[in-house]
N, C-alpha and C positions, 0 to 999 in steps of 0.2 A: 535499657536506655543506652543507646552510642552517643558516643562525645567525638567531637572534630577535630583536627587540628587548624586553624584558619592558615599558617603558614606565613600571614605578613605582624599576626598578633603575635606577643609573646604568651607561655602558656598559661602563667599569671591569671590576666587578664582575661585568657579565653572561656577559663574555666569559672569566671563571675560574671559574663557579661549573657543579658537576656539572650535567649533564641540560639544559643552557642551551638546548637546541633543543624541548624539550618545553614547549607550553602549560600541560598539567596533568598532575600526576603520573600520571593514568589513563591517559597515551598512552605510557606505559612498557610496556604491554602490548599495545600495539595490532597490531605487527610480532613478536610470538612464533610464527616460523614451528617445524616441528617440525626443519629445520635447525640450531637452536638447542642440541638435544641431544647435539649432534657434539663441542659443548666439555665436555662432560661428558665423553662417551666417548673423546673429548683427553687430557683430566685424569686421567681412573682409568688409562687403559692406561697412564700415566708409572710408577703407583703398582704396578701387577700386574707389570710388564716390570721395575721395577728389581729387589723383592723375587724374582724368577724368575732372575734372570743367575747364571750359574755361579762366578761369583766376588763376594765379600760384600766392601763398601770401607766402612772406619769411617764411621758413622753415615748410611750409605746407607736401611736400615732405617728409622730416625728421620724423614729426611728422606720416606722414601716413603709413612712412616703419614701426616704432614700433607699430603701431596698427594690420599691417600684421603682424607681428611675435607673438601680442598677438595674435588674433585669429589661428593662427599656434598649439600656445602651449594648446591652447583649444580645437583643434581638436583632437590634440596627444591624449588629457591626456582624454576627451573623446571617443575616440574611445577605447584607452587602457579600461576604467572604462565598457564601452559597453561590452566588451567582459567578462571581469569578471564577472558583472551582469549576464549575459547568463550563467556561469559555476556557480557562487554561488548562484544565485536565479533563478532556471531556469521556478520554476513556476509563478514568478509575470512574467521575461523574456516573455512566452508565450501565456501570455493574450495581448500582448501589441498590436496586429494585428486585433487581434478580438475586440479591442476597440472601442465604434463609434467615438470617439474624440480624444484619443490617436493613434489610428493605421493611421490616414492620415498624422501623423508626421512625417509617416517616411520617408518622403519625402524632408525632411527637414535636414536628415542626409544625403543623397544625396546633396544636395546642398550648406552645410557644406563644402563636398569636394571639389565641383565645387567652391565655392568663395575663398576659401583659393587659388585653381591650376589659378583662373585666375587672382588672387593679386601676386602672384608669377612674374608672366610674365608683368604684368604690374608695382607693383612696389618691389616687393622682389628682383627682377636682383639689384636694391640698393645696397641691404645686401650680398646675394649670388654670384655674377655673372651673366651675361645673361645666361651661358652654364648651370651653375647648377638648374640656376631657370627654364629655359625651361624642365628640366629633372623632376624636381619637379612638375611643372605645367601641362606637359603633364600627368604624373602618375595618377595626381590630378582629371585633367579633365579626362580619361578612366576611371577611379575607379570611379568617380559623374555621369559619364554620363550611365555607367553598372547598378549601384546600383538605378540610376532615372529611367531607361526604367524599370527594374523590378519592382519596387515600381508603377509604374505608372501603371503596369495591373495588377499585383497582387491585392495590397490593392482597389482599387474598387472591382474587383470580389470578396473579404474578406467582403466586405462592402455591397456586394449586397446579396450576401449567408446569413449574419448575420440580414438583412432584415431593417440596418440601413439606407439604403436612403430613408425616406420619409420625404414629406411635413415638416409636424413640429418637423421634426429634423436638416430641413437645416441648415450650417451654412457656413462661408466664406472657412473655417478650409478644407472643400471638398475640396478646389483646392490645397491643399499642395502635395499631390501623383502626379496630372498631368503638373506644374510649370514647377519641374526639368528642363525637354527637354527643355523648353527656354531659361534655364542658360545651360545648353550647347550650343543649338546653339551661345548665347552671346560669351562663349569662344571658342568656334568654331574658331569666327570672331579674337578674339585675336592672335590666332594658327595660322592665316594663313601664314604672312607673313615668319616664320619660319618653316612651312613644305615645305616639297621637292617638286617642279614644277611636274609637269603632273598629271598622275593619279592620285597620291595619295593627290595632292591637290586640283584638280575637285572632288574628292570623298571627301572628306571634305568641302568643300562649300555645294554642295547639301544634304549630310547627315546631315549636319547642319540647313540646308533649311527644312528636312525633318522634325528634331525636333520641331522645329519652327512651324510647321505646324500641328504635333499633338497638342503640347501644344495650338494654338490657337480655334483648333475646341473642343480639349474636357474642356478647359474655357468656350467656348460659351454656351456648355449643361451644366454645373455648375452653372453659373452666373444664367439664369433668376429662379430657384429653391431659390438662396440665397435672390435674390430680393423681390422675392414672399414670402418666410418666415417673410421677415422683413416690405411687406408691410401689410400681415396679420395675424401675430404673430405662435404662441403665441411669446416674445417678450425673447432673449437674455437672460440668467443669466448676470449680472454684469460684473464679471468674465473672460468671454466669451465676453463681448463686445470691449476690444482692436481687436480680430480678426477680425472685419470687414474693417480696414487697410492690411490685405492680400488679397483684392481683388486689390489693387492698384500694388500689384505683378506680373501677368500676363499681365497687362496693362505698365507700367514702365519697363519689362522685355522686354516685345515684341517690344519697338522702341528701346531700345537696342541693340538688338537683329538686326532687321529688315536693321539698320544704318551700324552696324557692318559689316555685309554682304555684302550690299549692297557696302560699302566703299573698303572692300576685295574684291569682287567681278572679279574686271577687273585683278588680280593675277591669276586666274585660267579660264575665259571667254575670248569673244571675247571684245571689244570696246565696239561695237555696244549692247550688252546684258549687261553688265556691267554698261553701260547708261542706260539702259534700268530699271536694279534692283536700282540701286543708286536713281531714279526719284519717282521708285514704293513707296521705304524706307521713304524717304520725304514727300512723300503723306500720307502714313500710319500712319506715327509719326504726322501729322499733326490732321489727323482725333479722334487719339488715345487720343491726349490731352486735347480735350475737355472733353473726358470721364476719362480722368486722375482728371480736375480741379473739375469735376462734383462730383465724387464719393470724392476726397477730401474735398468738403466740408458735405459731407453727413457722413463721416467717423467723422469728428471732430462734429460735431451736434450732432449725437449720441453718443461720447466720451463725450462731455460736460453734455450732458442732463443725462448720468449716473452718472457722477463724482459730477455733484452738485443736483441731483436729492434724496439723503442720506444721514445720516447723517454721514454713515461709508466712503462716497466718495468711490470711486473704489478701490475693494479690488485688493491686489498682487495675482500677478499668476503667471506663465510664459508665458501666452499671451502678458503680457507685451512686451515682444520681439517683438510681432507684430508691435511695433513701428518704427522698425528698419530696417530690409531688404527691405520691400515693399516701403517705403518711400527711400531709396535709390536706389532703380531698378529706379525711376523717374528720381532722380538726376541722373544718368547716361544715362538716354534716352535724358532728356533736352540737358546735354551735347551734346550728341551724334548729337541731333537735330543742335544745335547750329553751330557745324562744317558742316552744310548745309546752312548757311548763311542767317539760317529763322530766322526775328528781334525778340526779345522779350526773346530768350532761354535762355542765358546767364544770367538773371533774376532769370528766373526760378527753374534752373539750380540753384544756390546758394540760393534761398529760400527753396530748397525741403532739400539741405544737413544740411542747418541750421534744419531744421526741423528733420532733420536724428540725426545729435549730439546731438539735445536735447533731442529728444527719447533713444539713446542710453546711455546719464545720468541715464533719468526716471527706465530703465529698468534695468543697474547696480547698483542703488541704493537701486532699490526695490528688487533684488537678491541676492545681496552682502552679508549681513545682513543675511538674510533665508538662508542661501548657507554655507556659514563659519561659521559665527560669533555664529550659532546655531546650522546649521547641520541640522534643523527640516526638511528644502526642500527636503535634500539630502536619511532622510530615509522613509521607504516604511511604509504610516499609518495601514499594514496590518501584522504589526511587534506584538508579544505579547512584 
């Protein structure tokens, strides 16, 4: 972290006042990578996962409607800061694709939008109304669910041209472009009850099926590449090792996901197939879990062993976020399991969330600080 000297401030002063590493307030923008949209999608999954738990704790509710409106206001004010970045820095802007670690974030601004549009409808109608929040929500979810399909073919083909998929450059951070579609489908499943019968509600089940369906198959060509990396190195920057908590993303998303639908399902089907998907979902989420518990403990093994492994313990970064959404897609699949009357969920289910607020402490605390209170995060090291 650099400190300034302002030159007309005394040093007092310089070294308490917000943003003290920024020359001008314009360099606030300068370092808006699409990384950035991870504390958004931090913030809302606090909001969806707590109103989701199987069990309801006095003013949990309350509590989770203003954690939807923070991450609201972090959407705004990033998406606003995104677009300036593009008009006043447009050359750091254009490398951010051709990144090999940066441009799979952007996946992650998609999905931004998708958690804030389906905390809307689940618990923003609190604040807003059910009318406005579905207005909000759906916008939300089109706009998440545009910006996700594009990112999802794009930035791999960005990624395969720029000759960054190999071997020993796997990292979990790959699946952030192909995710998305399974937070749509998720809200998909939210949308349904309040889209219009017929067509246009059968074509919403299944385009959401369909989502669902990419995002599972192009996980599956992801995952054994990350596994492989880490089974034979070379081994992780530091840095870089919160990330392997987003592989719990597409796993935690997809029962989700799977339940969601599955539960929607007899709105736009027949009985008989509705039974049919609701059984499939069950099964799925059942299977899923053990690879949910498995990679959880492999994710905190390797958090641990880097955290106490130095004497620096794990540096900040904004992988830290990583702590946060993936660990939440769980909690709300456990949920979701749990409204199928399989024992043990409800457990679960409020272990994974506990495990989600504390991450989401870790990751505000260790951003806060960098973010405001310095500014350093917020501008571009490529500044003279």
């Amino acid at each position: 972290m650099h400190t300034r000297s302002t030159g007309s401030v005394s040093p007092g002063p310089a070294r308490n006042r917000l943003l003290r590493d920024l020359r001008t307030p314009q360099e606030a923008v300068s370092n808006l990578t699409p990384n950035w949209f991870a504390c958004v999608m931090g913030t809302g999954i606090v909001a969806n996962a707590a109103v989701s738990l199987p069990m309801q704790i006095p003013g949990l509710r309350t509590t989770a409607a203003a954690v939807w409106i923070l991450a609201a206001i972090l959407l705004a004010l990033l998406t606003v800061g995104t677009a300036a970045h593009w008009i006043r820095y447009p050359e750091f802007a254009r490398r951010h694709h051709r990144d090999p670690v940066i441009g799979n974030f952007y996946g992650a601004m998609a999905m931004a939008f998708l958690t804030v549009g389906i905390g809307a409808v689940l618990v923003g109608r609190d604040v807003l109304g059910l009318p406005a929040a579905l207005t909000l929500g759906a916008a939300l979810w089109v706009t998440g669910t545009a910006l996700g399909l594009f990112f999802a073919l794009f930035i791999p083909v960005m990624m395969i041209r720029g000759g960054h998929y190999r071997a020993d450059a796997a990292f979990a951070g790959w699946l952030m472009p192909v995710v998305s579609p399974m937070v749509t489908a998720a809200g998909g499943a939210v949308l349904m009850p309040y889209t219009p019968e017929g067509a246009t509600r059968s074509a919403l089940l299944w385009f959401s099926y369909g989502c669902f369906a990419f995002t599972l198959f192009a996980a599956l060509r992801v995952l054994p590449a990350v596994i492989l990396r880490l089974l034979r190195g070379p081994a992780w920057a530091p840095a870089m090792m919160p990330t392997a908590w987003i592989v719990l993303g597409p796993l935690g998303q997809s029962i989700t996901a799977a339940n969601g639908l599955g539960s929607a399902a007899h709105l736009a089907v027949s009985p008989d197939l509705a039974a049919v998907l609701q059984r499939a979902a069950a099964g799925f989420g059942t299977i899923v879990t053990v690879a949910v518990l498995l990679w959880t403990a492999i994710a905190l093994t390797l958090t641990a062993r880097t955290a106490l492994g130095s004497t620096d313990g794990l540096p900040y970064a904004l992988t830290w976020w990583s702590f946060t959404f993936p660990i939440g897609t769980c909690a709300t699949g456990f949920s979701a399991m749990d409204a199928t009357g399989a024992t043990g969920y409800a457990a679960l289910a409020l272990a994974y969330f506990l495990g989600l607020s504390a991450g989401w402490i870790v990751a505000t605390r260790g951003t806060l600080p960098r973010a405001l209170a310095s500014g350093g995060l917020l501008r571009h090291p490529d500044l003279a």
